[in-house]
N, CA, C and O atoms as a CHARMM CRD file, in Angstrom:
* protein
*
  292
    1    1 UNK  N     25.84100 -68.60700 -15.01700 PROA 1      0.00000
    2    1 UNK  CA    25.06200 -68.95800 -16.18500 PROA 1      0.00000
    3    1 UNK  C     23.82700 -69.72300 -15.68400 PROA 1      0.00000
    4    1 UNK  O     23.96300 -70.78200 -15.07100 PROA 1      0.00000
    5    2 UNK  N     22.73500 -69.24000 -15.91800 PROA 2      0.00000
    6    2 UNK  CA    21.41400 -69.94700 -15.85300 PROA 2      0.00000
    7    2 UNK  C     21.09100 -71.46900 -16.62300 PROA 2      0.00000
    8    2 UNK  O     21.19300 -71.72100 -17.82300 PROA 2      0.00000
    9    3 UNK  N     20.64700 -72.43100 -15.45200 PROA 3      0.00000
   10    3 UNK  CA    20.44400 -73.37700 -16.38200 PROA 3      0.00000
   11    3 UNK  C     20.01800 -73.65100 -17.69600 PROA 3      0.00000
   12    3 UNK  O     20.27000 -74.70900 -18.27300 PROA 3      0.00000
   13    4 UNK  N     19.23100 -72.50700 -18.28900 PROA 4      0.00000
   14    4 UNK  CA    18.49300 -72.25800 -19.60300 PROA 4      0.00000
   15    4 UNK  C     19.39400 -71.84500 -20.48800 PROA 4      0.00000
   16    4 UNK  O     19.43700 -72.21400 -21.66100 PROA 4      0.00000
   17    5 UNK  N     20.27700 -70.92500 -19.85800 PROA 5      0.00000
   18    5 UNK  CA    21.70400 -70.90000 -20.80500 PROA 5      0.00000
   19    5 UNK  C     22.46600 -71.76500 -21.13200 PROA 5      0.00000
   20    5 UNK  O     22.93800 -71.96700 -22.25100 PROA 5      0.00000
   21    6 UNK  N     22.70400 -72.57100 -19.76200 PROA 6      0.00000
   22    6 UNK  CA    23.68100 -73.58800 -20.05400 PROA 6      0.00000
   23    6 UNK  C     22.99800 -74.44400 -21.46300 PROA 6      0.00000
   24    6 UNK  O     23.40300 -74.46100 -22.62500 PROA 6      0.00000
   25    7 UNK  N     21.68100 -75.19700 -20.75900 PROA 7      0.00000
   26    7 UNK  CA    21.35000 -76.17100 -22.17700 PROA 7      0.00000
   27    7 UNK  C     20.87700 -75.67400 -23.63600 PROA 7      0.00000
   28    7 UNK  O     20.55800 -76.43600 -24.55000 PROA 7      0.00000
   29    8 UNK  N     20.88900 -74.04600 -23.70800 PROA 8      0.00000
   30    8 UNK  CA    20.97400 -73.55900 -25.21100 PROA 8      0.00000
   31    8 UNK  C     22.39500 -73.42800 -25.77900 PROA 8      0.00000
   32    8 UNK  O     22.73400 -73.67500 -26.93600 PROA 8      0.00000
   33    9 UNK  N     23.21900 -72.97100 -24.70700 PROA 9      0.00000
   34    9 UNK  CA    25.16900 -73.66000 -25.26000 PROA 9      0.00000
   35    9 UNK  C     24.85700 -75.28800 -25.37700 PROA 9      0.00000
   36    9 UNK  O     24.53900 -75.55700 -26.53600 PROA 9      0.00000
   37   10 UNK  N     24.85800 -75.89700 -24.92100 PROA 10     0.00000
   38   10 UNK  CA    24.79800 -77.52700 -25.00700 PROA 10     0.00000
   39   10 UNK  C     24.01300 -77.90700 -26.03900 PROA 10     0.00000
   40   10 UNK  O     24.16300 -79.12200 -26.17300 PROA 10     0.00000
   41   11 UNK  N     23.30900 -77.51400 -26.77500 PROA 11     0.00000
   42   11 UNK  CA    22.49200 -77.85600 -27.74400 PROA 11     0.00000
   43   11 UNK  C     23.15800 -77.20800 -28.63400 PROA 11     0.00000
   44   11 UNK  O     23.18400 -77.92800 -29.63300 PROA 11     0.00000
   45   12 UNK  N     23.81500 -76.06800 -28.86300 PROA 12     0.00000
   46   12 UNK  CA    24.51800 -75.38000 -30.01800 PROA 12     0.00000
   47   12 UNK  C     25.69400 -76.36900 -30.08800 PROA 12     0.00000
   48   12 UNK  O     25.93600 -76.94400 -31.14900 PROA 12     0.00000
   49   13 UNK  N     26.42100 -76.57900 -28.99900 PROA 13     0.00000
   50   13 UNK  CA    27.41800 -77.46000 -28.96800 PROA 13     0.00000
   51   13 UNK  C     27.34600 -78.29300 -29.83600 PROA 13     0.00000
   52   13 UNK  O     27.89200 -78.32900 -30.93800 PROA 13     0.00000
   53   14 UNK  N     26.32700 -79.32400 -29.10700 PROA 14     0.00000
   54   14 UNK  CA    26.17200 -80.63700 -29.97700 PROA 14     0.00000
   55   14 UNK  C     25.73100 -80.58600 -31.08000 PROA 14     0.00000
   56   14 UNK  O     25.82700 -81.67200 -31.65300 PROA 14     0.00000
   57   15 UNK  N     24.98600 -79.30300 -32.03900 PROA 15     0.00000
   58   15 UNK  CA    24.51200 -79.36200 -33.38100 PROA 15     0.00000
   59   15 UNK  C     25.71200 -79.21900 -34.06000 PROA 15     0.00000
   60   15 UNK  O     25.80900 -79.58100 -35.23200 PROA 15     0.00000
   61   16 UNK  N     26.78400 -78.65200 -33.35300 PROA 16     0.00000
   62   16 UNK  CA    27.89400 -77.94700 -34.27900 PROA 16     0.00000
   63   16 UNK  C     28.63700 -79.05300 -34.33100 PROA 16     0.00000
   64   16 UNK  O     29.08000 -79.37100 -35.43500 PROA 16     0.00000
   65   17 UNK  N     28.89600 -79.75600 -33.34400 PROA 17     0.00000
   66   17 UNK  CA    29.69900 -81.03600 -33.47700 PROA 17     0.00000
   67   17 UNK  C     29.28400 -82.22200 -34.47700 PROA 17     0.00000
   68   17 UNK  O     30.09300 -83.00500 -34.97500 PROA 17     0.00000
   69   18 UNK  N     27.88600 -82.23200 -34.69400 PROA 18     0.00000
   70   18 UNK  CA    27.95100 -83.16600 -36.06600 PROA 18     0.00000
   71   18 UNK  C     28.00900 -82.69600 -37.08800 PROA 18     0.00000
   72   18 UNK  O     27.37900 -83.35100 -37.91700 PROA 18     0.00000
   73   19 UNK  N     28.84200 -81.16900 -37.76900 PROA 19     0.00000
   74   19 UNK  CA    29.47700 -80.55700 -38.92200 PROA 19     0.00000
   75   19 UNK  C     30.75700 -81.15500 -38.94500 PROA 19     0.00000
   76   19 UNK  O     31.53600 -81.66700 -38.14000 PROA 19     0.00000
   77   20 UNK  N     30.71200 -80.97100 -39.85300 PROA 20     0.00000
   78   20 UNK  CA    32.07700 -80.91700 -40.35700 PROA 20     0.00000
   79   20 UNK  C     32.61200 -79.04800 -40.20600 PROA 20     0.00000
   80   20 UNK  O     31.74500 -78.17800 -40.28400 PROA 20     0.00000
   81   21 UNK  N     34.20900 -78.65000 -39.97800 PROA 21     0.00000
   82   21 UNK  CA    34.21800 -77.69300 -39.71300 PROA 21     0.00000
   83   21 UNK  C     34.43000 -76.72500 -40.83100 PROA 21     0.00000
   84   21 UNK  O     34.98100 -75.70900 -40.40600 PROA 21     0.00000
   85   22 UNK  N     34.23000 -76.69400 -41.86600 PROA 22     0.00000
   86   22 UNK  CA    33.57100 -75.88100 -42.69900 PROA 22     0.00000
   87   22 UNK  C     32.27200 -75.30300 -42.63600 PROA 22     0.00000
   88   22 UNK  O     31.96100 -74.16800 -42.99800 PROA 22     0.00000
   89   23 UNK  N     31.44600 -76.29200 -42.08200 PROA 23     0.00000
   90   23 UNK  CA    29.81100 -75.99100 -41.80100 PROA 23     0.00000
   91   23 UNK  C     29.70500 -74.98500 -40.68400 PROA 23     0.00000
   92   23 UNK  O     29.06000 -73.93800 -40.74000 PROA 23     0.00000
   93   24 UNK  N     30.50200 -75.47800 -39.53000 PROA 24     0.00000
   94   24 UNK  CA    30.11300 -74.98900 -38.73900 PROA 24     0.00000
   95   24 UNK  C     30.34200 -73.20600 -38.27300 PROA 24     0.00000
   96   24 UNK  O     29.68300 -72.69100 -37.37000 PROA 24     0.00000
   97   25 UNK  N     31.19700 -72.59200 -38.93500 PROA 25     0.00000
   98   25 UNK  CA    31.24100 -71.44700 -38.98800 PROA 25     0.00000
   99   25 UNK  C     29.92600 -70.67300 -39.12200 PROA 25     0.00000
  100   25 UNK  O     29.56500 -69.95700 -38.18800 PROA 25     0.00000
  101   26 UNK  N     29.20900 -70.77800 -40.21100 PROA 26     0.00000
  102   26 UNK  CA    28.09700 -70.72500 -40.89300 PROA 26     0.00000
  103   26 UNK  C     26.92100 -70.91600 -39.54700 PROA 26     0.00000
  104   26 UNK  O     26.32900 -70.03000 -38.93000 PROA 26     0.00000
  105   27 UNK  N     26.87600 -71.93400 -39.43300 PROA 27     0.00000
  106   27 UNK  CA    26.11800 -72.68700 -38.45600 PROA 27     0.00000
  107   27 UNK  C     26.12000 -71.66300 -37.11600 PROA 27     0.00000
  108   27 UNK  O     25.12900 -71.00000 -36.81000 PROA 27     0.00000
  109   28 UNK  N     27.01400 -71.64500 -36.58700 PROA 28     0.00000
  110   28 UNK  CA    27.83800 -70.54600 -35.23200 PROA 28     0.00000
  111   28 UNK  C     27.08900 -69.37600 -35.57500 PROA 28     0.00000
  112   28 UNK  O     26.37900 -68.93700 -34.67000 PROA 28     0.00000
  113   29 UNK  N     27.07600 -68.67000 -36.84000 PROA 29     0.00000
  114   29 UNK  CA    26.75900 -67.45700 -36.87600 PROA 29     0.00000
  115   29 UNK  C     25.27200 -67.23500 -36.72000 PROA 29     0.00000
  116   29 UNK  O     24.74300 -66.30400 -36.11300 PROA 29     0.00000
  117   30 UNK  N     24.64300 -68.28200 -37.39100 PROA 30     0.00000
  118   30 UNK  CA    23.30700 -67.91000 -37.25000 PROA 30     0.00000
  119   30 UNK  C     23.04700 -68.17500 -36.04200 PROA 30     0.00000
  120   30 UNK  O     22.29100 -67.32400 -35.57400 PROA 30     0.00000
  121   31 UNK  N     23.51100 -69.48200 -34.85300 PROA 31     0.00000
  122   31 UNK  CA    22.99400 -69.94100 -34.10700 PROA 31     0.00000
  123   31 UNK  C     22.82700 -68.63900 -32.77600 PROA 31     0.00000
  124   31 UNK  O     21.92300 -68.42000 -31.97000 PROA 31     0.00000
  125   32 UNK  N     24.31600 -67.88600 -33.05800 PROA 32     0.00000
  126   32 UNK  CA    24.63100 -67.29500 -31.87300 PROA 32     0.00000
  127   32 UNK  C     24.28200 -65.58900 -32.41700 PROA 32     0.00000
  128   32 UNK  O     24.78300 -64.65800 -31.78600 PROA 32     0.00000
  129   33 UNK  N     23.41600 -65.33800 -33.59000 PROA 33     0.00000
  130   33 UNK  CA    23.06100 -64.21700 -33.67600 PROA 33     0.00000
  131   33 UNK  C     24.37500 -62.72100 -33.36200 PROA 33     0.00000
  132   33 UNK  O     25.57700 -62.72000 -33.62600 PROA 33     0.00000
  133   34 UNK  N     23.77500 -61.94000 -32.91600 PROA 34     0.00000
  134   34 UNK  CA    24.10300 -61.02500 -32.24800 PROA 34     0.00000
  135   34 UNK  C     24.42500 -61.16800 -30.75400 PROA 34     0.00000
  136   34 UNK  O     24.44100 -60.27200 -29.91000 PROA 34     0.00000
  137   35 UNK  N     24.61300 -62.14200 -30.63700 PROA 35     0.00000
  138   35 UNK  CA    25.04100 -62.55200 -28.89100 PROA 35     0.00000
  139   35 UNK  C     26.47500 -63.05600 -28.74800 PROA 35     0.00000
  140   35 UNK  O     26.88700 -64.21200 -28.83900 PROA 35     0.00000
  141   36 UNK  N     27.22000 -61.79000 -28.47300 PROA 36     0.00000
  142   36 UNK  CA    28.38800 -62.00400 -28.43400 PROA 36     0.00000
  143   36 UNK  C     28.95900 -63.19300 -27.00100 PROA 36     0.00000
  144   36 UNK  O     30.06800 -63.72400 -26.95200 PROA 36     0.00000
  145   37 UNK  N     28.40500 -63.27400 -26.49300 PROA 37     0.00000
  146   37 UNK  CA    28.28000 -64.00300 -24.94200 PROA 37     0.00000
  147   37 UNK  C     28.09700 -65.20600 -25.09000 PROA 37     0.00000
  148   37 UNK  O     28.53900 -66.14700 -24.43300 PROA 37     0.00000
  149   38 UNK  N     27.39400 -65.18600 -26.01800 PROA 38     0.00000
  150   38 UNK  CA    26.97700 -66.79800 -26.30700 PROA 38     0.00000
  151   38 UNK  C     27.97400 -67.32800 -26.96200 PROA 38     0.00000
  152   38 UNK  O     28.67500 -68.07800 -26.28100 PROA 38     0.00000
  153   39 UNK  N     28.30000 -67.17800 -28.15300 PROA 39     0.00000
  154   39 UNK  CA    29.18300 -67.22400 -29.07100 PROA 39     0.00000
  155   39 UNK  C     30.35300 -67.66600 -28.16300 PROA 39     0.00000
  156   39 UNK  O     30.87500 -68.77800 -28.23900 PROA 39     0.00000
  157   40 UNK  N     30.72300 -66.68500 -27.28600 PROA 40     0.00000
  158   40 UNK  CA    32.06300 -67.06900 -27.32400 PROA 40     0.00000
  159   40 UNK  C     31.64200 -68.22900 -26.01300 PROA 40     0.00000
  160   40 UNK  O     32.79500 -68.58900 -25.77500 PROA 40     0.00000
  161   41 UNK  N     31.12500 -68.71400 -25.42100 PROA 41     0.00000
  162   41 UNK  CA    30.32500 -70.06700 -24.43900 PROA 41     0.00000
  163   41 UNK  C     30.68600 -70.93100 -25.31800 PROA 41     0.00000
  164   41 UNK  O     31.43800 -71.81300 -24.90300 PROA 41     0.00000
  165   42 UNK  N     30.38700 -70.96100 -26.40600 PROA 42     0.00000
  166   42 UNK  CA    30.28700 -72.09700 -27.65400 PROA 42     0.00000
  167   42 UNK  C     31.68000 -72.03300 -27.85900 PROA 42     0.00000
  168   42 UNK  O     32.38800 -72.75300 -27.15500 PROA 42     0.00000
  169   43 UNK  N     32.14500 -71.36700 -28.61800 PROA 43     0.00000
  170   43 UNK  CA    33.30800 -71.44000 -29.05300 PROA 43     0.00000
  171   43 UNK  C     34.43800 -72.02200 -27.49600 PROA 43     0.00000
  172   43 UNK  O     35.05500 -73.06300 -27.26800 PROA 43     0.00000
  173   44 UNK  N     34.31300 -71.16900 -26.98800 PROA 44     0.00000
  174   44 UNK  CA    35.68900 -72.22400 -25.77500 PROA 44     0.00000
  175   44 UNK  C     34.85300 -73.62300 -25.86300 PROA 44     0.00000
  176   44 UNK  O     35.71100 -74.50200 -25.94000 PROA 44     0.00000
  177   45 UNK  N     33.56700 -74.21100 -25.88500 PROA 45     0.00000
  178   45 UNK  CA    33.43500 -75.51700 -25.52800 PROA 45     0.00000
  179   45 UNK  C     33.81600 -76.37200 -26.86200 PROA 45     0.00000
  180   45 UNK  O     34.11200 -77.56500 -26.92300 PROA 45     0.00000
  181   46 UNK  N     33.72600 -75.46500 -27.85500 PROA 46     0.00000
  182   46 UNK  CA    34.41500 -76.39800 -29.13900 PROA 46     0.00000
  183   46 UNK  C     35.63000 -76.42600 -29.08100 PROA 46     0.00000
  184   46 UNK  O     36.10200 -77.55400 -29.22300 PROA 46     0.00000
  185   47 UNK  N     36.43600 -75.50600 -28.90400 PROA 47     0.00000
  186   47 UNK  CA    38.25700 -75.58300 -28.74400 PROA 47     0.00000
  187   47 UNK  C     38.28700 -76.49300 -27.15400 PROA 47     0.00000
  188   47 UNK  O     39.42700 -76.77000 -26.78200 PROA 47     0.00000
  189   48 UNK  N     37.38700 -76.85700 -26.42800 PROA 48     0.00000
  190   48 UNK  CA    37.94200 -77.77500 -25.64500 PROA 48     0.00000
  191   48 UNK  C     37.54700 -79.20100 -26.37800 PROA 48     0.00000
  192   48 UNK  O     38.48400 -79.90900 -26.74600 PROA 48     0.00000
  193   49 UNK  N     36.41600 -79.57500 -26.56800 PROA 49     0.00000
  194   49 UNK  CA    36.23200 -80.53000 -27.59600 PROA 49     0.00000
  195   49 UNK  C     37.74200 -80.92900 -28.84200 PROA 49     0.00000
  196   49 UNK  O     38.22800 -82.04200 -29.04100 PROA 49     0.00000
  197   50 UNK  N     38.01600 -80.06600 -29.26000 PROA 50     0.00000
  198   50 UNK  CA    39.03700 -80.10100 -30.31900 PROA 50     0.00000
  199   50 UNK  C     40.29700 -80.57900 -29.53000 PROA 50     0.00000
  200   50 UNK  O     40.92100 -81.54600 -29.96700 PROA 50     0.00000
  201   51 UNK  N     40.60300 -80.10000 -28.66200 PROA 51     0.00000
  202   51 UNK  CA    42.01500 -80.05800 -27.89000 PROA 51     0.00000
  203   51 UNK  C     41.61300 -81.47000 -27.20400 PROA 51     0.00000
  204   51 UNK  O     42.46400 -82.35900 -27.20100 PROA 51     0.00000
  205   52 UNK  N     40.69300 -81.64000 -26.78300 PROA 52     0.00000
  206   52 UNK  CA    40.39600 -83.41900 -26.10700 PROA 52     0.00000
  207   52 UNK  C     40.44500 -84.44300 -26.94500 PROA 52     0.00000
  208   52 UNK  O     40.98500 -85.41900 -26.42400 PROA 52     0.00000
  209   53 UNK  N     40.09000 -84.61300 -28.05400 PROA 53     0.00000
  210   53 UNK  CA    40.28200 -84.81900 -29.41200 PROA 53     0.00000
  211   53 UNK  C     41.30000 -85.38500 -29.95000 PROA 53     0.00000
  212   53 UNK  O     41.51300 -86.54200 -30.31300 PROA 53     0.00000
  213   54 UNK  N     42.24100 -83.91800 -29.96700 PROA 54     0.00000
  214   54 UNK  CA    43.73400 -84.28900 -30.49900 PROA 54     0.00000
  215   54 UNK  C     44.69200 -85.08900 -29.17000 PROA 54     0.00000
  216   54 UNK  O     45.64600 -85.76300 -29.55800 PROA 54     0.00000
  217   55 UNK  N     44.49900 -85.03000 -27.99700 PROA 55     0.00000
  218   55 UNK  CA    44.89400 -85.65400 -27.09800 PROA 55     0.00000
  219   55 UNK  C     44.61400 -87.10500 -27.16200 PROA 55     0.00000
  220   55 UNK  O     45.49700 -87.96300 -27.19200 PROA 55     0.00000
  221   56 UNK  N     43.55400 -87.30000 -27.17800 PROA 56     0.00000
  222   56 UNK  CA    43.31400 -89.02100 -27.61300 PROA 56     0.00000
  223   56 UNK  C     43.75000 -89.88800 -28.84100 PROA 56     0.00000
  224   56 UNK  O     44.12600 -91.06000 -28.84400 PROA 56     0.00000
  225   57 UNK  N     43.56900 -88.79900 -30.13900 PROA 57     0.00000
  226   57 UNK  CA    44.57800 -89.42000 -30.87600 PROA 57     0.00000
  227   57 UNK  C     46.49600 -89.63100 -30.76500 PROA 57     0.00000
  228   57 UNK  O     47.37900 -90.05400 -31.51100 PROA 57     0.00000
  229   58 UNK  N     46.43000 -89.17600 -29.67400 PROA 58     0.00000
  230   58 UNK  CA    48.04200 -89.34400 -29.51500 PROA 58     0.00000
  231   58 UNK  C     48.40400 -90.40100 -28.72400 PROA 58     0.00000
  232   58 UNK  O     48.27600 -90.43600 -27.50000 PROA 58     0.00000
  233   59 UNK  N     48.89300 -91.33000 -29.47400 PROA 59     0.00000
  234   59 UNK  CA    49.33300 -92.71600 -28.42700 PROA 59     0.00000
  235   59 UNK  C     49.90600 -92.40800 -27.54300 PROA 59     0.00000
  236   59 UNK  O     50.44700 -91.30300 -27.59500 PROA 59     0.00000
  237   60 UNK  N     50.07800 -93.33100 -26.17600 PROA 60     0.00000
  238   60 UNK  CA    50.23400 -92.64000 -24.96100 PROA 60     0.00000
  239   60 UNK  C     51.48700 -92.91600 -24.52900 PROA 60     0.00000
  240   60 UNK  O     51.99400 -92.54000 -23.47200 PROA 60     0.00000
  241   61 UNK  N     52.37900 -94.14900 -26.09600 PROA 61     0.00000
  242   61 UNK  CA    53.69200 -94.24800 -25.57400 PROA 61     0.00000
  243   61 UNK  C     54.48500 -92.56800 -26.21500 PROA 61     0.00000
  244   61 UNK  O     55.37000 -91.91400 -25.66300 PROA 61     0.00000
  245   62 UNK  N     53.87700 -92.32300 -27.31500 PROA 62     0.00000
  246   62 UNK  CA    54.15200 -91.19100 -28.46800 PROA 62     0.00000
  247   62 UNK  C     54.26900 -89.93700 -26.89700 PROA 62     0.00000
  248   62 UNK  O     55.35000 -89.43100 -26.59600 PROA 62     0.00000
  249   63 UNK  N     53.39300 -89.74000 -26.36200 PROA 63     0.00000
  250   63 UNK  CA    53.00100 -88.57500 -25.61200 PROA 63     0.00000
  251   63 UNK  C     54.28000 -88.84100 -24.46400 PROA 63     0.00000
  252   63 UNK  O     55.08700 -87.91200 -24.44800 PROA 63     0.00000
  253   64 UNK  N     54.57800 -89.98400 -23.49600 PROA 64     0.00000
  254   64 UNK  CA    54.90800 -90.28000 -22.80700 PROA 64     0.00000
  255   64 UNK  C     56.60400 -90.22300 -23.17400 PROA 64     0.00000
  256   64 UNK  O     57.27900 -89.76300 -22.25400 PROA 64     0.00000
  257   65 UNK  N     57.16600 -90.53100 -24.09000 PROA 65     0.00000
  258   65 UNK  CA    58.16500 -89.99200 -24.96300 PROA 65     0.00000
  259   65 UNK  C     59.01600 -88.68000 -25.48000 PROA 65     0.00000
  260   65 UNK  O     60.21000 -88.43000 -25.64300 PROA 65     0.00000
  261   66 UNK  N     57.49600 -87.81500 -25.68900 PROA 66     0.00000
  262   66 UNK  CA    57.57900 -86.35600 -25.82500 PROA 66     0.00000
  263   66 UNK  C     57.62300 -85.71400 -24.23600 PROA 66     0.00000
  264   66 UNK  O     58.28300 -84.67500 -24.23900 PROA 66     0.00000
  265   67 UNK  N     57.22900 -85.97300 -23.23300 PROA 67     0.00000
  266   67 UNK  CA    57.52900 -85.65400 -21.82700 PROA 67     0.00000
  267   67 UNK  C     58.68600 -85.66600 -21.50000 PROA 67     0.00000
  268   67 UNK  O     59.38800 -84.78500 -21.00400 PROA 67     0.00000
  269   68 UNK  N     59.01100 -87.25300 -21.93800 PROA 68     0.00000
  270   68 UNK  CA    60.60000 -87.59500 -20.96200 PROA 68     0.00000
  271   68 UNK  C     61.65800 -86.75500 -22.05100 PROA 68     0.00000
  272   68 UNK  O     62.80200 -86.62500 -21.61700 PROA 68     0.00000
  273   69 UNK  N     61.40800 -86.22100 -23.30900 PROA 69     0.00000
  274   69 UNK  CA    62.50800 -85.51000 -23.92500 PROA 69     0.00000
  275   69 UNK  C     62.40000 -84.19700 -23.53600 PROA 69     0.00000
  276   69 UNK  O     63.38300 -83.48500 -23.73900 PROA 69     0.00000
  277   70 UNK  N     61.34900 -83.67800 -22.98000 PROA 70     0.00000
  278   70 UNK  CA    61.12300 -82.50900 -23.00300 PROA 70     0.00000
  279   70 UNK  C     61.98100 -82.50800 -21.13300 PROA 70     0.00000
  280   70 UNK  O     62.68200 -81.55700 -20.78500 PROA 70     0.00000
  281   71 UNK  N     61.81200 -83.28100 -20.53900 PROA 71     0.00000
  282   71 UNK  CA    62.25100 -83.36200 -19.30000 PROA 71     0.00000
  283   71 UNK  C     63.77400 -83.35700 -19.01800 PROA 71     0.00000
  284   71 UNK  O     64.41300 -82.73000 -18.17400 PROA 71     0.00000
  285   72 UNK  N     64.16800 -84.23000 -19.96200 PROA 72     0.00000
  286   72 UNK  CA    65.74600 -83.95800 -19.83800 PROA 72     0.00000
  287   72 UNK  C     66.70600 -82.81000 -20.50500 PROA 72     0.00000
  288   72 UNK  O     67.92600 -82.79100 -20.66700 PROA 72     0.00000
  289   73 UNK  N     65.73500 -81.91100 -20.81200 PROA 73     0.00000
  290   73 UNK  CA    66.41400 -80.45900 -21.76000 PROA 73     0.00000
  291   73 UNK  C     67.01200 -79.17000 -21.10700 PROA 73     0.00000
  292   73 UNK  O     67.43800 -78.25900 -21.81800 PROA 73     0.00000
C-alpha cells in the first residue's frame, strides 16, 4: 500500500470513528465509492478498532477469570 493510500484509509478511518454506527454505513459508502479495496482497508481497521474497544472495557480481573475457567475444562 502506497503511503497516499495508507493516509486516505487513515482519514476515512478517523471520519468514521466520530459516527456513531448508524452513520457510518452511509458515510463508508460514499467515502469508499466503487473501490472495493478500499472499503474493505477501512472496514478490517474498524473491526480492529471495535474488537480493541471491547477488550478494554473488560476488567482485567473479569478477563483473567474467564481464562483460568476456560483453562481448567
Amino acid at each position: 500500500m502506497t503511503g497516499e493510500r495508507r493516509q486516505q484509509v487513515e482519514e476515512i478511518v478517523t471520519s468514521l470513528l466520530e459516527l456513531g454506527t448508524p452513520e457510518r454505513a452511509a458515510r463508508l459508502d460514499l467515502a469508499c465509492a466503487n473501490d472495493s479495496e478500499l472499503r474493505r482497508e477501512v472496514e478490517l481497521l474498524l473491526a480492529q478498532e471495535s474488537r480493541a474497544n471491547r477488550f478494554l472495557e473488560t476488567p482485567a480481573l473479569d478477563a483473567a477469570a474467564r481464562a483460568l475457567a476456560l483453562a481448567w475444562r
